[in-house]
NUFIKE-250115 format. One record per residue (C-alpha): residue number from 0; x, y, z. Coordinates in steps of 0.02 Angstrom, whole numbers. Last residue first. Layout:
<k: NUM&x: X&y: Y&z: Z>
...
END
This chain:
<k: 338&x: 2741&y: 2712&z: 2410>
<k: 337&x: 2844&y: 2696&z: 2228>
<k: 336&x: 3025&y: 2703&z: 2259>
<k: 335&x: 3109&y: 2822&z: 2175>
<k: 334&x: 3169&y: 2833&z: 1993>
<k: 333&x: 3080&y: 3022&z: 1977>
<k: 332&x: 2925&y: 2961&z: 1850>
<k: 331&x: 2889&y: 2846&z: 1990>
<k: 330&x: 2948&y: 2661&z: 2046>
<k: 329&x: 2834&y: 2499&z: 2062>
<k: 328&x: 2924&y: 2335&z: 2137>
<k: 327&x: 2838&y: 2174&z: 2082>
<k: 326&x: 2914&y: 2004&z: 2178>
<k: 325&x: 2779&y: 2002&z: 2316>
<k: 324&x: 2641&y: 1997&z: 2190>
<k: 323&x: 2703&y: 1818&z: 2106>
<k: 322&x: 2789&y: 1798&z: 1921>
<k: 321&x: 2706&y: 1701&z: 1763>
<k: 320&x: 2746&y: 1708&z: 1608>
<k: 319&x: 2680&y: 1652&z: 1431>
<k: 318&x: 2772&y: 1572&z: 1278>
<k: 317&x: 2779&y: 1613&z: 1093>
<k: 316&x: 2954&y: 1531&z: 1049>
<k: 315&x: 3066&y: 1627&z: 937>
<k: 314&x: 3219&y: 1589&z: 1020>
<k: 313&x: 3219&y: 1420&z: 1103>
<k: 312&x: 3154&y: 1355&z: 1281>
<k: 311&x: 3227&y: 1178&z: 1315>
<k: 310&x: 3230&y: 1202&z: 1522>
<k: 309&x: 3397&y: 1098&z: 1557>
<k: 308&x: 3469&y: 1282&z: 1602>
<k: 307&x: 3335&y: 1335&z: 1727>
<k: 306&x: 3276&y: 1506&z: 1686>
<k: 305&x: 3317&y: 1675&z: 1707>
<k: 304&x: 3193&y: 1751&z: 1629>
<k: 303&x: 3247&y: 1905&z: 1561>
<k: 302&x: 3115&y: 2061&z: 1508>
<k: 301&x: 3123&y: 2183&z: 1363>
<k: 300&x: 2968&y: 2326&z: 1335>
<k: 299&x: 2868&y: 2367&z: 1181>
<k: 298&x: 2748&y: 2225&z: 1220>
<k: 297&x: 2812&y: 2098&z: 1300>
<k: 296&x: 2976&y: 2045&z: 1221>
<k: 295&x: 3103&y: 1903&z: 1288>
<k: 294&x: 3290&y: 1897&z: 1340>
<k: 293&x: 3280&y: 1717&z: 1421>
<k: 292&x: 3428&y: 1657&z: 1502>
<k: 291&x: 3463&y: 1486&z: 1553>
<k: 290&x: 3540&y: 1440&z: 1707>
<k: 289&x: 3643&y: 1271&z: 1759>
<k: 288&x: 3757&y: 1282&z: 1610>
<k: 287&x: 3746&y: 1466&z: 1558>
<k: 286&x: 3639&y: 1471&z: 1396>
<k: 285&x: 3608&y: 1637&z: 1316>
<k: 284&x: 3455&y: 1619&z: 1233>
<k: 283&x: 3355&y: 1748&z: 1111>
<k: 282&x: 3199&y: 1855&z: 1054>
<k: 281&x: 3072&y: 1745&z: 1162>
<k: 280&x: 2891&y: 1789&z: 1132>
<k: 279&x: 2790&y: 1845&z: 1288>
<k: 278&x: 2607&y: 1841&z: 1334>
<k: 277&x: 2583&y: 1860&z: 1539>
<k: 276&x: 2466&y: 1771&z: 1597>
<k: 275&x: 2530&y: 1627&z: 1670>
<k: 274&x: 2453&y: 1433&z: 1660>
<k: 273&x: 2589&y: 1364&z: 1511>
<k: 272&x: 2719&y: 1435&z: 1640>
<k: 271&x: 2868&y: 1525&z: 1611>
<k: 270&x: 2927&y: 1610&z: 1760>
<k: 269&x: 3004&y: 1764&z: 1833>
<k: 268&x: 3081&y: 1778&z: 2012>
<k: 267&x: 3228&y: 1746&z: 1969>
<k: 266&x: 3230&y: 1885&z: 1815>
<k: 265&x: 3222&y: 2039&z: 1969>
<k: 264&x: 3034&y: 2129&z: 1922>
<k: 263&x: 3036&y: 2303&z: 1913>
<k: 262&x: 2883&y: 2397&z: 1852>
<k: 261&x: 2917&y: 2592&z: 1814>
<k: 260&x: 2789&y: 2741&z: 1788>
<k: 259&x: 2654&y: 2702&z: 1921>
<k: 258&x: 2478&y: 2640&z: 1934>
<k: 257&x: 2467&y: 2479&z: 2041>
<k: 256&x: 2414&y: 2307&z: 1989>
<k: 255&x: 2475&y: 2301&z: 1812>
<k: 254&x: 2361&y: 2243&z: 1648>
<k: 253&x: 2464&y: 2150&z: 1506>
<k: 252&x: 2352&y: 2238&z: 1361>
<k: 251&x: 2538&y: 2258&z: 1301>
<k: 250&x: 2636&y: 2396&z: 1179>
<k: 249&x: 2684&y: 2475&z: 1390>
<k: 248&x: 2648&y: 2365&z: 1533>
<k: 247&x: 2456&y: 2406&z: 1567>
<k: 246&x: 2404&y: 2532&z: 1707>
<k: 245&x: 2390&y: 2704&z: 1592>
<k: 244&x: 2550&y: 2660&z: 1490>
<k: 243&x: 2693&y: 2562&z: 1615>
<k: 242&x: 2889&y: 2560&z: 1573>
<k: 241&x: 2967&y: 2395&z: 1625>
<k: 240&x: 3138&y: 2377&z: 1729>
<k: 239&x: 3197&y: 2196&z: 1723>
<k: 238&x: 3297&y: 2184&z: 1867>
<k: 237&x: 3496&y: 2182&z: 1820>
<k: 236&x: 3585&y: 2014&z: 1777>
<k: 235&x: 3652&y: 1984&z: 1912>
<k: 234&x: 3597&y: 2098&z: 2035>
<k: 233&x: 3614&y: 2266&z: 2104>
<k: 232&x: 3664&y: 2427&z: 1999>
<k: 231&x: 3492&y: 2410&z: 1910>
<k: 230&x: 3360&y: 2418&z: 2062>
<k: 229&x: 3499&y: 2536&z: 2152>
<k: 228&x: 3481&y: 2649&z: 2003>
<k: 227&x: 3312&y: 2615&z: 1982>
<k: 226&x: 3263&y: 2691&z: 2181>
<k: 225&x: 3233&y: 2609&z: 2349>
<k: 224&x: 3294&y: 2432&z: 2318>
<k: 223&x: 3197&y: 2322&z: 2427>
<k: 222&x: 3251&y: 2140&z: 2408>
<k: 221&x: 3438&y: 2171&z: 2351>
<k: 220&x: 3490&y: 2327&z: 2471>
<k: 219&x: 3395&y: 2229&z: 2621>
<k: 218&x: 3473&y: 2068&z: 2586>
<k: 217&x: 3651&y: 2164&z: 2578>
<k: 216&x: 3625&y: 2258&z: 2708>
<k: 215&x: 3565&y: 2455&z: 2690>
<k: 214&x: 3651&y: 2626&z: 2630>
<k: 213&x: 3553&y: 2672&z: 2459>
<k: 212&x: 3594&y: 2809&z: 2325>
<k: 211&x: 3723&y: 2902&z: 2419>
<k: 210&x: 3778&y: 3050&z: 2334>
<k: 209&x: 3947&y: 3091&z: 2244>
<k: 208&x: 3870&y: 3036&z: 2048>
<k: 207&x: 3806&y: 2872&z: 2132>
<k: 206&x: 3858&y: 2766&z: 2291>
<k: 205&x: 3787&y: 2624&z: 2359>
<k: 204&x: 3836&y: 2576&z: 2542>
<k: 203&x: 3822&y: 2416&z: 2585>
<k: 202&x: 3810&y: 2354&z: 2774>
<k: 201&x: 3869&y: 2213&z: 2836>
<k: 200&x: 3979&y: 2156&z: 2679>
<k: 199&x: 4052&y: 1994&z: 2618>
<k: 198&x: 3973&y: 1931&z: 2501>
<k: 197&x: 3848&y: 2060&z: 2447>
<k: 196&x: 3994&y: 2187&z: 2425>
<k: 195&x: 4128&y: 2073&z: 2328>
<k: 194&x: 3961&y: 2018&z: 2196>
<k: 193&x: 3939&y: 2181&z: 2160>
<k: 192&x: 4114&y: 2231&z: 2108>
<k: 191&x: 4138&y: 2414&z: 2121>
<k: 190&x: 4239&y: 2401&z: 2274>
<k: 189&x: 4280&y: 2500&z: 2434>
<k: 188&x: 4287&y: 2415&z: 2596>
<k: 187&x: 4272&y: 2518&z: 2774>
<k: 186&x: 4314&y: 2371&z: 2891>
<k: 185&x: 4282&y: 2410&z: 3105>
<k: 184&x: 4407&y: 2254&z: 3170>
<k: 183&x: 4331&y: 2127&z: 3283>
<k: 182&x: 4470&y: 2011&z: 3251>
<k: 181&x: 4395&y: 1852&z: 3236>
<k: 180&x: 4234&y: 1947&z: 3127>
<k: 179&x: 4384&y: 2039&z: 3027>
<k: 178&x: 4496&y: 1893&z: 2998>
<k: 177&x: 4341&y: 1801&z: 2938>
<k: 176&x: 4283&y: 1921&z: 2826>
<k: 175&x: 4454&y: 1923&z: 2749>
<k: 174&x: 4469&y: 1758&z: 2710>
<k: 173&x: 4312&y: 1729&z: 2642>
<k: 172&x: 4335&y: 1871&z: 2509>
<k: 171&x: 4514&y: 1799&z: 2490>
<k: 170&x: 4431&y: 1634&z: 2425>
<k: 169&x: 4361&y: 1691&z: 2293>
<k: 168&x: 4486&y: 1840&z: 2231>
<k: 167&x: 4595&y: 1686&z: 2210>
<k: 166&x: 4460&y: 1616&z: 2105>
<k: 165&x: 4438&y: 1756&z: 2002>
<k: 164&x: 4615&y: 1816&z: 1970>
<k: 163&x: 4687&y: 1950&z: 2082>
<k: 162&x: 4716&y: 2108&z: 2061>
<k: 161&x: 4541&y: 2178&z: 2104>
<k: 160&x: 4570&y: 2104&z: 2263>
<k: 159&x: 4628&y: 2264&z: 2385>
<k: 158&x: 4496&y: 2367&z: 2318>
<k: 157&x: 4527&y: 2507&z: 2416>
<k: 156&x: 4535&y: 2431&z: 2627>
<k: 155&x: 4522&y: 2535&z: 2777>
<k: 154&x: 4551&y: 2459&z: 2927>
<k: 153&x: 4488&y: 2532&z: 3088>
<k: 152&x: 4531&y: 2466&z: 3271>
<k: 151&x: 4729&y: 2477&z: 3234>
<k: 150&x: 4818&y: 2356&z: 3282>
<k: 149&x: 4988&y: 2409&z: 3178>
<k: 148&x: 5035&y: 2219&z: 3135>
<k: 147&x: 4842&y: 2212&z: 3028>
<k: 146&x: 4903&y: 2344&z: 2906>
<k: 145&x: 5087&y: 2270&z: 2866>
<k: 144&x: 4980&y: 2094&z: 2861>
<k: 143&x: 4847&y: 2140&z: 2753>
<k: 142&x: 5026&y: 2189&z: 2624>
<k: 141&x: 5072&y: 2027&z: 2649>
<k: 140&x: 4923&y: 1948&z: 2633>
<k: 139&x: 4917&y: 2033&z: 2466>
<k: 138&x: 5077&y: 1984&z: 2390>
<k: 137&x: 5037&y: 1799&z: 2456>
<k: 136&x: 4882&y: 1821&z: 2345>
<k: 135&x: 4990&y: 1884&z: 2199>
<k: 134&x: 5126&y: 1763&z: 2196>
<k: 133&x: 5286&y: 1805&z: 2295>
<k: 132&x: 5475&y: 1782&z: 2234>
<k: 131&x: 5457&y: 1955&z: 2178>
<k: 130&x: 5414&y: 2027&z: 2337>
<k: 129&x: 5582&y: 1958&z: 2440>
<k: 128&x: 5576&y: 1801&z: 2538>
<k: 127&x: 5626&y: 1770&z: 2727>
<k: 126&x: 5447&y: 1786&z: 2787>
<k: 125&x: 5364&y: 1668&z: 2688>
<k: 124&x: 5356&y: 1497&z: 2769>
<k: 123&x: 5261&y: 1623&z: 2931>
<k: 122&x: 5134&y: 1666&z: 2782>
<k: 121&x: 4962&y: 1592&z: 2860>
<k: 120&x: 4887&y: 1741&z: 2890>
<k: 119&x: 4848&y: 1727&z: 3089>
<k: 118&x: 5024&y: 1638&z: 3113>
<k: 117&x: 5124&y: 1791&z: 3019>
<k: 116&x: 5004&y: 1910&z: 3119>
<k: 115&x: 5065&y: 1841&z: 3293>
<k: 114&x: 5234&y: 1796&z: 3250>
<k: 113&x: 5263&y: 2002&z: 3169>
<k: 112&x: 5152&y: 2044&z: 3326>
<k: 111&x: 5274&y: 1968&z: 3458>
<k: 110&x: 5441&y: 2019&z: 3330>
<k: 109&x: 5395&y: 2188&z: 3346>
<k: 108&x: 5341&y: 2180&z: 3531>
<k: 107&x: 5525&y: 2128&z: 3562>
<k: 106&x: 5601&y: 2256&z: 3447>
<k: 105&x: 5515&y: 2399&z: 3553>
<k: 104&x: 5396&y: 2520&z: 3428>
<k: 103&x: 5489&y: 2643&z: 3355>
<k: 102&x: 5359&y: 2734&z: 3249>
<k: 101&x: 5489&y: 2696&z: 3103>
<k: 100&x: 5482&y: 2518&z: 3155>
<k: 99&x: 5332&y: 2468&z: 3186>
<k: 98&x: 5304&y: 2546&z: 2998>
<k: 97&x: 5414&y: 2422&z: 2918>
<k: 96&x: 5351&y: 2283&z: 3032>
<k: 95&x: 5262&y: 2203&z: 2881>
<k: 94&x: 5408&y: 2239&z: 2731>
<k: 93&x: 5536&y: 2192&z: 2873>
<k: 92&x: 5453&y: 2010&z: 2882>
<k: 91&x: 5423&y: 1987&z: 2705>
<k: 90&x: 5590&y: 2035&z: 2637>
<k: 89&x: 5644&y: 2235&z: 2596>
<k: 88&x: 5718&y: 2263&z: 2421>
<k: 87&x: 5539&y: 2259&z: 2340>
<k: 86&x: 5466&y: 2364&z: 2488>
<k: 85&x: 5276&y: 2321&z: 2465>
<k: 84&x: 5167&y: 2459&z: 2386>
<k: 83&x: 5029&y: 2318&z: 2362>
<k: 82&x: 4929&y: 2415&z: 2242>
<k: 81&x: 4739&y: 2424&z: 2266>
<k: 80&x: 4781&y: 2487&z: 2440>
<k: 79&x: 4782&y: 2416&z: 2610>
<k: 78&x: 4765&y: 2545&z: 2749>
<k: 77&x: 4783&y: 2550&z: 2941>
<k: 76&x: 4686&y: 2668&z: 3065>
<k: 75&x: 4720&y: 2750&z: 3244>
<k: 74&x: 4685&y: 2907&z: 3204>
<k: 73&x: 4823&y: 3010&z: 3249>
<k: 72&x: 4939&y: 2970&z: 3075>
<k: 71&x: 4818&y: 2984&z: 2951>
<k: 70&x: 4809&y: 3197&z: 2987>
<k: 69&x: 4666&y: 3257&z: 3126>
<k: 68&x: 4570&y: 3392&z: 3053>
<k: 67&x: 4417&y: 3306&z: 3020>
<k: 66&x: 4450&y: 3189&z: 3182>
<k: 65&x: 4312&y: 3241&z: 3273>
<k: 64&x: 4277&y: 3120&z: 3434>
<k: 63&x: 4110&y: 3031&z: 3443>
<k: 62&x: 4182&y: 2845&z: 3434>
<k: 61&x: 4263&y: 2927&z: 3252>
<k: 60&x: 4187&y: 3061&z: 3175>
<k: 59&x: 4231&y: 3153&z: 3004>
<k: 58&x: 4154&y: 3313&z: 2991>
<k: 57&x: 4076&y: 3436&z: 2873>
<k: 56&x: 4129&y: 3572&z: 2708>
<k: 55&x: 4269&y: 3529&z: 2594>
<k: 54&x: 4326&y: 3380&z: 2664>
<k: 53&x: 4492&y: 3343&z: 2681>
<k: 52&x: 4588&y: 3210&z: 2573>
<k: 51&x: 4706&y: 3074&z: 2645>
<k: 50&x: 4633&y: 3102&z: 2821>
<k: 49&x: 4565&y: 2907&z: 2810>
<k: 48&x: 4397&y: 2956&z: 2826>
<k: 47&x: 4422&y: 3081&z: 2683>
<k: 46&x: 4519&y: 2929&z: 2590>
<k: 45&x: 4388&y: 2824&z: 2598>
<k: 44&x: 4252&y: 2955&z: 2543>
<k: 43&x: 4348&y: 2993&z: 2389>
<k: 42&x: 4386&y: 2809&z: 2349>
<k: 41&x: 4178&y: 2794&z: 2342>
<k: 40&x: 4156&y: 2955&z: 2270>
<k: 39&x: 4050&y: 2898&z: 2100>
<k: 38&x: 4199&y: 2907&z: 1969>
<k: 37&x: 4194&y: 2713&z: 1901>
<k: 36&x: 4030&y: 2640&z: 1972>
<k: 35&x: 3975&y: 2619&z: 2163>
<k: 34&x: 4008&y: 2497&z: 2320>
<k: 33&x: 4085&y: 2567&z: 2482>
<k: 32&x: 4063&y: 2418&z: 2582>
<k: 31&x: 4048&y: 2420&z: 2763>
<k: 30&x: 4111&y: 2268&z: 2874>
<k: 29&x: 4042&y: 2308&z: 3053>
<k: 28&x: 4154&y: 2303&z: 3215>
<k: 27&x: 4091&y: 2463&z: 3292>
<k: 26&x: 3941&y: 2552&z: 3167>
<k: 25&x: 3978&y: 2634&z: 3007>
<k: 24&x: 3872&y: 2798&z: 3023>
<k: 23&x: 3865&y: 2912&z: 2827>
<k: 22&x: 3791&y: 3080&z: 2801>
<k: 21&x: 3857&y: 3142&z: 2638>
<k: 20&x: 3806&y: 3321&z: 2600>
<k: 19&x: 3876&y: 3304&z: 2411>
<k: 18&x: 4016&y: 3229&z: 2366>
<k: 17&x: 4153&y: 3236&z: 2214>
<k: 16&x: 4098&y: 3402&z: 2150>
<k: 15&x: 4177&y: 3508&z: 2006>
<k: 14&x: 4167&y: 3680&z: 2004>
<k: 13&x: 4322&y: 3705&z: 2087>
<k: 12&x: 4376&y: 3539&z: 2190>
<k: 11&x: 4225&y: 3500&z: 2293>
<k: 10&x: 4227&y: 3377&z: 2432>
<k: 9&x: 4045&y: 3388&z: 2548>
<k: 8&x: 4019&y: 3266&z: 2695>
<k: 7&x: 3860&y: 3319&z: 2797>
<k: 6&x: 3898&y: 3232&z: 2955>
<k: 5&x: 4032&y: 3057&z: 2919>
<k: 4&x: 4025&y: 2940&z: 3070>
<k: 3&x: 4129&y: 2792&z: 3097>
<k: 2&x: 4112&y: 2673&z: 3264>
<k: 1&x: 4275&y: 2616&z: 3318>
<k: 0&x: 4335&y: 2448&z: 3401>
END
């Protein structure tokens, strides 16, 4: 197993920066999620640990040895990309021990580790077919097989499931978290799918215009975000976010316990309750089955309920809401976490 440390990670190209002073430790054996929108330097990070890209400026660490000027090859990782890149004219079998071979590993340890990893994935029916007579998840265990033949301790994986359809993507989340916990492997992840990071992941780390907005576990990330971008970015649907006027949610006389710009409340933790004292009129419903959403007006500012779907709210009703201490998070005119 490896431990990953990036020190003050900078990639430029020009004027234009990718990262900026990124200071980044993955421990040994963890599952670490690169999670961020379109463009933030999450694939640019993976591939600078990988030795696909070089920093600019800083190091890359591995188990305290620097490896920033180390290429792919002599650090002791495997890769599985977005895009299979399996050998079409090659079958299963030689499309896994492909790169066994070409480092000329002995045919008998070949075929151990071909057995071994075929068994592991459950693809040994497969191993005589060709790509195309593949669906898409046995595509990608294939192509987690190629990387998991090569034992390497760290695995680097971009977005290896976006392919897939939902349920498939399912249950190869579980799949793969329990091939790395077996396996003990050290799993840098990157994915812009929220749900993919808090499923599966040890440690999160949220990425925004080539900084790191938040690096934390999942429950951590969730319960205490430290700024609104993280408050936004996480959840489904986003926190309610409402600006404050001199101590009162703004257009309200709804009074707030602490003086700051921004009140975040997640919609869970709202609730409509004939007691509460919170006025609100509901603008409109957006019914879900076993949820109900609430998209609802205090004051000047919007806030979701998200509410139990048998509940028989309706736009237009006047109703008032309740929602406990714990669940209020206060931010400052900056987006940081209010203190």
């Amino acid at each position: 197993m490896s431990s990953i440390q990036l020190a003050n990670v900078t990639k430029s190209w020009g004027e234009a920066t990718a990262l900026e002073h990124i200071n980044l430790t993955i421990e040994s054996g963890s599952f670490c999620v690169l999670l961020g929108p379109s463009g933030c330097g999450k694939s640019t990070t993976l591939r600078i640990i990988a030795g696909l890209e070089t920093a600019t400026s800083g190091q890359v660490i591995f188990n305290g040895r620097d490896v920033t000027k180390l290429p792919p090859s002599d650090r002791g990782i495997s890769m599985v990309f977005q895009n299979y890149a399996l050998f079409p004219h090659l079958n299963v079998a030689r499309n896994i021990t492909f790169g066994l071979s070409v480092r000329n590993v002995h045919p008998t340890e070949i075929q151990k580790r071909l057995q071994t990893t075929a068994e592991l994935l459950g693809i040994e029916p497969l191993l005589d077919r060709k790509p195309f007579q593949l669906s898409g998840g046995q595509q990608q265990r294939v192509a987690l097989g190629r990387a998991l033949v090569a034992q390497a301790s760290v695995c680097l994986m971009d977005e290896p499931l976006s392919n897939l359809d939902a349920q498939l993507r399912q249950e190869m989340r579980g799949e793969l978290r329990d091939l790395q916990r077996s396996l003990g492997l050290t799993v840098v992840y990157v994915t812009h799918d929220q749900t993919e990071a808090m499923s599966m992941a040890d440690q999160v780390v949220l990425l925004n215009k080539g900084r790191i907005e938040q690096s934390a576990p999942p429950r951590v990330l969730y319960a205490l975000p430290e700024t609104i971008f993280s408050a936004r970015f996480i959840g489904t649907p986003a926190m309610n976010l409402l600006r404050l006027d001199e101590g009162h949610i703004a257009g309200s006389r709804v009074p707030v316990r602490r003086r700051a710009s921004i009140l975040g409340i997640r919609p869970e933790a709202v609730a409509v309750d004939p007691n509460g004292s919170v006025p609100a009129n509901i603008q409109s419903i957006e019914y879900l089955g076993a949820d109900l959403m609430a998209f609802c007006m205090v004051g000047t500012e919007r806030i979701t309920v998200r509410a139990d779907g048998r509940s028989g709210l309706a736009a237009g009703d006047q109703v008032m809401l309740t929602w406990p201490c714990r669940a209020e998070h206060y931010f400052d005119h900056n987006g940081n976490r209010s203190l």
